[in-house]
N, C-alpha and C positions, 0 to 999 in steps of 0.2 A: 504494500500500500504506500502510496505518496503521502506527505505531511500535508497538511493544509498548508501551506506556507507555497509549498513546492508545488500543489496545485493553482494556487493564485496567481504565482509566478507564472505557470506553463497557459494556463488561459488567458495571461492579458498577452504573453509571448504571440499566442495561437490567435488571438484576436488583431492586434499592430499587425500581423505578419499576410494576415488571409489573400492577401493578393500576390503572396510570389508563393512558386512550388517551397514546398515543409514536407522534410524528408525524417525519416524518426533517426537518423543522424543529427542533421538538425537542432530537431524537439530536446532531444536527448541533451545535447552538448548542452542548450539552454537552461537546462537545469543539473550539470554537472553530472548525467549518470551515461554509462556506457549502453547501447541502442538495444542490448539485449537484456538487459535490468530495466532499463525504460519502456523498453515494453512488455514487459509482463508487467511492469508494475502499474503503467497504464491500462493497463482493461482490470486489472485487480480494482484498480482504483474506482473507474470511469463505468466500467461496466461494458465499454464497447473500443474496438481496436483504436489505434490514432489517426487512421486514415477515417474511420466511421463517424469517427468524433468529427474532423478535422471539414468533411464534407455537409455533416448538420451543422455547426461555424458559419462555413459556405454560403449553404441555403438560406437558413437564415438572415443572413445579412444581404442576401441575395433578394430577401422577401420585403425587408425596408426599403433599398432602392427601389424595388419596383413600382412599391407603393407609393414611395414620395415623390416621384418628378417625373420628368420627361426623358432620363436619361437614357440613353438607346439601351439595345438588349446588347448587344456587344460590348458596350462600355464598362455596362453590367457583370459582364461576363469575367472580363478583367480587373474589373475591380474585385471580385471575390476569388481569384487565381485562375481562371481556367483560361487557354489561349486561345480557344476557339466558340463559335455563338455555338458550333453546333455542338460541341463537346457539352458545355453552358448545359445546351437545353435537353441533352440527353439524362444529364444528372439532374438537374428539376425536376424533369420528368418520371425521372424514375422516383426519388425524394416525396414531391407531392403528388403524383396523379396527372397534372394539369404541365405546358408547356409554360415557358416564361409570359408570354405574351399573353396567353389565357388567363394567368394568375392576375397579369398586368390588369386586364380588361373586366374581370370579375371585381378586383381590387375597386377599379373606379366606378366601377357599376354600385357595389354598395355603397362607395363613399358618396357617391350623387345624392343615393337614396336616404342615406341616413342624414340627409341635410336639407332633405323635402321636397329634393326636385325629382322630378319623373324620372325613375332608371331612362337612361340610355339620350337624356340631357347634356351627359357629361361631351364634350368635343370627343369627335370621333379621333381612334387612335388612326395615325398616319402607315396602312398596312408595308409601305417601302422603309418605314424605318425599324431600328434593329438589330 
């Protein structure tokens, strides 16, 4: 098991870092333990591998930008590590159910609604962007 200390450390590590490849060499050295201690003691800890963990991270912060602006899905895609849209929306996809863009557009679909205007109010999403 990891300290709490050394957990706190590795999540804000794994949060600052979400946008470049994190290798559990990496992860490891960030917390001073050798990649094969580090991981076992990562899923002892965490409950799930560093790469499982690393990709709910991803997602989720994949799931604020969507929701907050207009930022293309590519941008998207890079800003939470992945180098490609379509790599991006494969792991969405798999993650939630739903493609980026679908999330994207359900996202504002409720937010229209839950502010009184008619679903489907909100500006249409620009289907070339992405």
């Amino acid at each position: 098991m990891l300290s709490s200390d050394v957990q706190r450390r590795l999540e804000a590590f794994i949060r600052a870092n979400l946008s470049h490849a994190l290798t559990i060499a990496m992860l490891a050295a960030s917390v001073h333990l050798s990649p094969f201690h580090f991981a076992r003691s990562f899923r002892n800890t965490f409950g799930v591998t560093p790469h499982q963990y690393v990709t709910r991270e991803r997602v989720m912060k994949a799931h604020h930008l969507l929701r907050s602006g207009g930022m293309p899905i590519g941008a998207v895609a890079r800003a939470v590590g992945y180098s490609s849209h379509g790599q991006f929306s494969t792991v969405f996809r798999r993650v939630t159910g739903s493609s980026p863009r679908q999330y994207r557009r359900r996202s504002r679909e409720a937010s229209s609604h839950d502010r009184g205007a008619a679903p489907g109010a909100q500006a249409a999403v620009d289907p070339g962007r992405g």
